[in-house]
N, C-alpha and C positions, 0 to 999 in steps of 0.2 A: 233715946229716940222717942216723938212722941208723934200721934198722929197728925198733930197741927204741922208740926217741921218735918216732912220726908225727907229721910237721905236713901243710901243701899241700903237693899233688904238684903243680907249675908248673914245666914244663921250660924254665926262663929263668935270665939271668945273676943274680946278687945285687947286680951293680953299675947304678946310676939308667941309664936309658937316657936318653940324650941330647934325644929330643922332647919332655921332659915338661916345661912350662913351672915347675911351683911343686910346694912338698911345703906337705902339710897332716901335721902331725905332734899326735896324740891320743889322750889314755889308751884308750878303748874306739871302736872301727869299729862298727859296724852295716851289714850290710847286709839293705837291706831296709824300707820306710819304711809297712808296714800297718797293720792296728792295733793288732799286736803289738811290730813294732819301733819304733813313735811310746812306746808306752806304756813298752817299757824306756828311750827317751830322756827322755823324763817325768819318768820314777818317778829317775832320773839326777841328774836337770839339779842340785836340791838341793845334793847332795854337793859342786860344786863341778868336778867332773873336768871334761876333753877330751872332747867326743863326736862323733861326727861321723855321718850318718845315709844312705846310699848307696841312693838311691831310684830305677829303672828308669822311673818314668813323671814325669809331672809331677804338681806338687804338687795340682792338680785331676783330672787321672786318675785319681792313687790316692785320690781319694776321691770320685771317681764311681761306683762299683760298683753298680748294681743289686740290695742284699740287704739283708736283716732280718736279726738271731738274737737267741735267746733268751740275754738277760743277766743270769746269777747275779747271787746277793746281795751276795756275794763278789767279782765284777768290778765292781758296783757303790759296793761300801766302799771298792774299789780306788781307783778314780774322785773320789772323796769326800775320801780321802785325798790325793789329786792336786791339790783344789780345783775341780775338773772341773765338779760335781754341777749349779752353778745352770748351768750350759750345757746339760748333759742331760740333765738332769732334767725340766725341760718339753715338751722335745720325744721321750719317749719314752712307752710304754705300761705303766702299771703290772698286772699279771695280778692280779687279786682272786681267780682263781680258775682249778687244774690241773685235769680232767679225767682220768682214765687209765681205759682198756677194752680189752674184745679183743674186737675184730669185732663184732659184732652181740647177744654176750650183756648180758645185763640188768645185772650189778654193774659199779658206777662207780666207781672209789675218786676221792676228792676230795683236794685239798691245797689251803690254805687259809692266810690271815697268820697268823690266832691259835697253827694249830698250832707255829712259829716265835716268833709274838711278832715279828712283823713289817709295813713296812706294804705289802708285796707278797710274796707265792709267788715269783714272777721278775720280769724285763722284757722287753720288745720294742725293741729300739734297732735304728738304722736304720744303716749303713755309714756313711755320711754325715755325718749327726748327731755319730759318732763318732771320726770324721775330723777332723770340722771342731776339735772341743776340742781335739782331741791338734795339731793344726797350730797353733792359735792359742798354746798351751803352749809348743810348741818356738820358734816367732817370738820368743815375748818373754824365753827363757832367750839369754844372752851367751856360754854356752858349748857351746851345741846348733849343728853347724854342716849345715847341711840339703842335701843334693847330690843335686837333682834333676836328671831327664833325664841321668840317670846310667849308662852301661856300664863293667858291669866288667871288666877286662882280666886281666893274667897278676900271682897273688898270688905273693910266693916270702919268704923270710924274709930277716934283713938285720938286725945287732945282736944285740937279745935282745929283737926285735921281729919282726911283719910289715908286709910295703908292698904295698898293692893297686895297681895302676896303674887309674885312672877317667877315662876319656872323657866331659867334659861339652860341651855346644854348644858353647861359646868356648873348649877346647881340653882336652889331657891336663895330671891330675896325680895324683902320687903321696900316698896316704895311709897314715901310718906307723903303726902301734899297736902294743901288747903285746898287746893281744886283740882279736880280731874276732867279733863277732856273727854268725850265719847266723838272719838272719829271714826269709828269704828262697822260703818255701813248701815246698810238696810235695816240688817238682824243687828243690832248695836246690842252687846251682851249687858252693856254697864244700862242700858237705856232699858231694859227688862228689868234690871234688879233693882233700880230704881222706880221701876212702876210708872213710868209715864206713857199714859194714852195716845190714841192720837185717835185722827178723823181721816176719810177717806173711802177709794174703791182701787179695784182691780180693775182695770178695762178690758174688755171684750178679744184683749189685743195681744199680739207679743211678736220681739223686735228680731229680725234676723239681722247681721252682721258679716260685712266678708271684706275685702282686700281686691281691687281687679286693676289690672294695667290694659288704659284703653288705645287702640290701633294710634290714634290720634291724641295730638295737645286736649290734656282738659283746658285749658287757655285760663286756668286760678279761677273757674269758673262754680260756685255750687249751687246747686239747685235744692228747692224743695216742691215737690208736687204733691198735690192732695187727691189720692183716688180715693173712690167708693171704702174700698176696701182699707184705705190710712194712709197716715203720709208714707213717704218714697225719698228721702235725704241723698243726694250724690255729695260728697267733700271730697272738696280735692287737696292733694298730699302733695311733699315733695316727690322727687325721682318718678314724676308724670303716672304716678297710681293714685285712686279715688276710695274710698271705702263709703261702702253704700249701706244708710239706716232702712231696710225694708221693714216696712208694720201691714200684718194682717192679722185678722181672725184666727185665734189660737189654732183652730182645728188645721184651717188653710196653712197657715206658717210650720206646722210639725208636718203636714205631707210634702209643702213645698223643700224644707229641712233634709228631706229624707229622698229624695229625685235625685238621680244619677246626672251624674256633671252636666250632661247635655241637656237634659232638660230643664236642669235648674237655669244655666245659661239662658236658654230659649225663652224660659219665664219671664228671667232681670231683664231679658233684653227687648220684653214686651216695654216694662215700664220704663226703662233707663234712656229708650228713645238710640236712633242710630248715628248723632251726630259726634260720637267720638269715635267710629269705626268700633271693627271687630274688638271685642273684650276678653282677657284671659284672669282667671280666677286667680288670685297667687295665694289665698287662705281660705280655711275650710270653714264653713258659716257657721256661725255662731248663731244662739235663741235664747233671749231671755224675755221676762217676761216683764207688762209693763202696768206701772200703776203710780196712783194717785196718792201718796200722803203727808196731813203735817199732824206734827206735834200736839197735843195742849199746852206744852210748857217747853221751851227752850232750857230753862235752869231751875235747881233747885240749890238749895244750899248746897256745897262742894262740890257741885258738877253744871257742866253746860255739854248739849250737843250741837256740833256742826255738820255740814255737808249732809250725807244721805241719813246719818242717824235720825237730824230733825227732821227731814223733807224729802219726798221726792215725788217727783213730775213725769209727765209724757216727754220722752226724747223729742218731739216737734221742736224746734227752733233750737235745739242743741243748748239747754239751757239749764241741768241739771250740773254738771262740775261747777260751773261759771257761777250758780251760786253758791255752792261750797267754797270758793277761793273769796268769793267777797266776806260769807262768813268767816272764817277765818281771819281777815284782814281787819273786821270791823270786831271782831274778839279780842286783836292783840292790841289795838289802837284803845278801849276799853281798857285792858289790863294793865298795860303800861300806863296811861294815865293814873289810873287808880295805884299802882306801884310807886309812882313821884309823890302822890298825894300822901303816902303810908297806911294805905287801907288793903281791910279784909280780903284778897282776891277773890276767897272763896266765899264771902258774903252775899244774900241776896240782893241785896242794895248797889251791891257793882255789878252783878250780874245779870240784874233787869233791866242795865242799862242798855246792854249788847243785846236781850229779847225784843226791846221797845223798839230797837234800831230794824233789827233784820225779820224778825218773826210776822210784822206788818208789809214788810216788800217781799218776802218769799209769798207770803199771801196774796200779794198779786200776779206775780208772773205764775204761782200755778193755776190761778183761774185764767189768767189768757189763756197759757196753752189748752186749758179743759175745754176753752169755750172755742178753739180751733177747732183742736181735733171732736168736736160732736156736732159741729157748724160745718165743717166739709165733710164729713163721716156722712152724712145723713141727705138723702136722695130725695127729701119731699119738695117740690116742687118751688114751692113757696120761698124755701129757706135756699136754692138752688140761685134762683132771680137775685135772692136779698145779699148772697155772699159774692155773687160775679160781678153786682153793685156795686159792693165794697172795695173789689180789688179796683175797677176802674178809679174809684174815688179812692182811694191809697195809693195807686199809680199818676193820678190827675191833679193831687192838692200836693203840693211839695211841704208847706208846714206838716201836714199830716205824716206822713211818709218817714220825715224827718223826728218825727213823734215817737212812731212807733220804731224804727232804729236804734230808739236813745232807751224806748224801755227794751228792745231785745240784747242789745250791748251792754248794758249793765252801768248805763251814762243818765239814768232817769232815777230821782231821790239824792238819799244821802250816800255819797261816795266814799269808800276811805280814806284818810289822809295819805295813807300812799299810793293811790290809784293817782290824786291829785301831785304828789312830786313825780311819781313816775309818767302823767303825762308831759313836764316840762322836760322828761330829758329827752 
């Protein structure tokens, strides 16, 4: 290991430690089994390679999660392209129709299929729902090897590979690869020990979360409103429940958190507006907190990160999963080519190619959403006029409109080659 080449920093021997009962020996590691890293074993299995999938809960933990998001066209063709679709396709929520406003003024701007040529704006998919495809996907590929109830122990390198050492209930063993995957979230452990930086901020903000069934059809309708205080996301779900992104002011969002039902109620029911009738809560609110970061480096020799390990954004426009499924997509489309060609997987040189691709468009869609959310966050006067502008003229010019659609759907840039089969089916 020298300072020019980083790999893991793992102060351990390179020779097998003596308790490990078996090696599991695989073109690509994954760590990390959500529904980022199910979707790169997925998008995978095809090609034919080693995969192996290094999953912290069990296979029904990780897909018990309590959460909705809003799901691109684009993760959707993803999906399609996977063969996914007749799995989720019923059990999710088609939007017939986008909503966008600030606070309480009168212009709406709409977004709508026609304007696309499409037969939804977005969707509503449930954790779950999406869970379940990608778990059923990996069961029946013969070279997806699924390691759940999985810790991972000291990674160090060994050949012209790495070996993870993994703790499962019926003992340790060693997993050998040329690359390893960090799917593995926010806190990415493998993304620590490789030392890779990144840039960014915490916002001022943090998101509450909840489940409401309203009096009234949502009519597949979501909104997004921009108060003072942050945006206000309604998505609408199947079995006519909505699950609402509220963003306020840390201090405000922990007392709001902490209001006994009625009044929490009486709150949402400031911002959520009275056109679905009376609302009942069916889950208890969630709070997480929300911020701003990317990476320096997507890859180093024997590892890349996707989804939140590289990146993550402001929940406004629902756009954090949406780009984890495209990295992913645009990782295995990389790898598999590089795999026909009989090259290094875990080589820099294949693996700059998947940074050059996505690390420059995740760098954009997090400055849009930064520059929403501090362009309607902010009550000066000036920037008031210049944003109610915007939305008239985003409501007014239909190429525009249609513009910005294609970058919040994940239809603006380079696409992956399966978002493109998976829109012809």
């Amino acid at each position: 290991m020298t300072a020019t080449t980083p790999h893991f920093r793992s102060p351990v021997s390179a020779d097998r430690p003596a308790d490990l009962r078996s090696e599991l020996a695989v073109d690509v590691a994954i760590v990390g089994g959500g529904i980022v890293g199910l979707t790169l074993a997925a998008t995978l299995a095809p090609s034919g390679l080693q995969v192996a999938v290094i999953e912290a809960q069990t296979a029904a933990g990780a897909a018990s999660r309590q959460r909705a998001y809003a799901f691109s066209l684009t993760s959707a063709d993803i999906f399609k392209g996977l063969g996914l679709w007749p799995q989720i396709g019923p059990h999710i929520c088609h939007f017939d129709k986008v909503q966008l406003s600030d606070g309480d003024y009168g212009r709406v701007v709409q977004f709508l299929p026609t304007d696309l040529g499409t037969d939804a704006v977005y969707y509503g998919a449930e954790h779950g729902v999406l869970m379940a495809a990608l778990q059923g996907a990996i069961a029946a590929a013969p070279n997806i090897h699924y390691l759940c109830s999985a810790s991972l122990g000291a990674t160090y390198e060994q050949g012209a590979g790495m070996v993870a050492e993994v703790s499962l209930p019926d003992g340790k063993i060693a997993v050998r690869s040329p690359l390893f995957v960090a799917a593995d979230g926010k806190g990415s452990l493998l993304r620590q020990r490789a030392g890779i930086g990144s840039v960014g901020w915490r916002y001022r903000q943090s998101c509450i979360t909840t489940v409401l069934e309203p009096e009234h059809s949502h009519q597949n309708t979501a909104y997004e409103r921009f108060w003072p205080s942050g945006p206000f996301a309604i998505l609408p779900l199947p079995g006519q429940r909505c699950q609402i992104v509220w963003t306020a002011p840390h201090a405000e969002a922990e007392a709001i958190l902490t209001m006994p039902e009625a009044e929490f109620m009486a709150e949402l029911e400031r911002r959520y507006g009275t056109q679905m009738g009376h609302l009942k809560r069916l889950t208890a609110p969630a709070m997480f907190p929300v911020q701003l970061m990317q990476c320096d480096r997507y890859v180093q020799p024997r590892l890349a990160l996707v989804g939140d390990a590289a990146h993550s954004c402001h929940p406004v426009g629902g756009q954090g999963l949406n780009m984890g499924i495209r990295d992913a997509a645009a990782l295995a489309e990389v790898l598999t080519a590089a795999h026909q060609r009989g090259q290094d997987l875990g080589s820099v040189a294949v693996l700059r190619r998947y940074e050059r691709w996505r690390r420059v468009e995740n760098w954009v869609i997090l400055s849009f959403t930064d520059l929403l959310t501090r362009t309607f966050s902010n009550q000066l006067w000036p920037l008031v006029v210049l944003r109610r502008t915007g939305l008239w003229v985003l409501g007014s010019v239909p190429p525009l409109k249609r513009l910005a659609l294609r970058l919040m759907t994940g239809r603006l840039g380079r696409v992956p080659r399966l978002a493109r089969l998976g829109r012809q089916t």
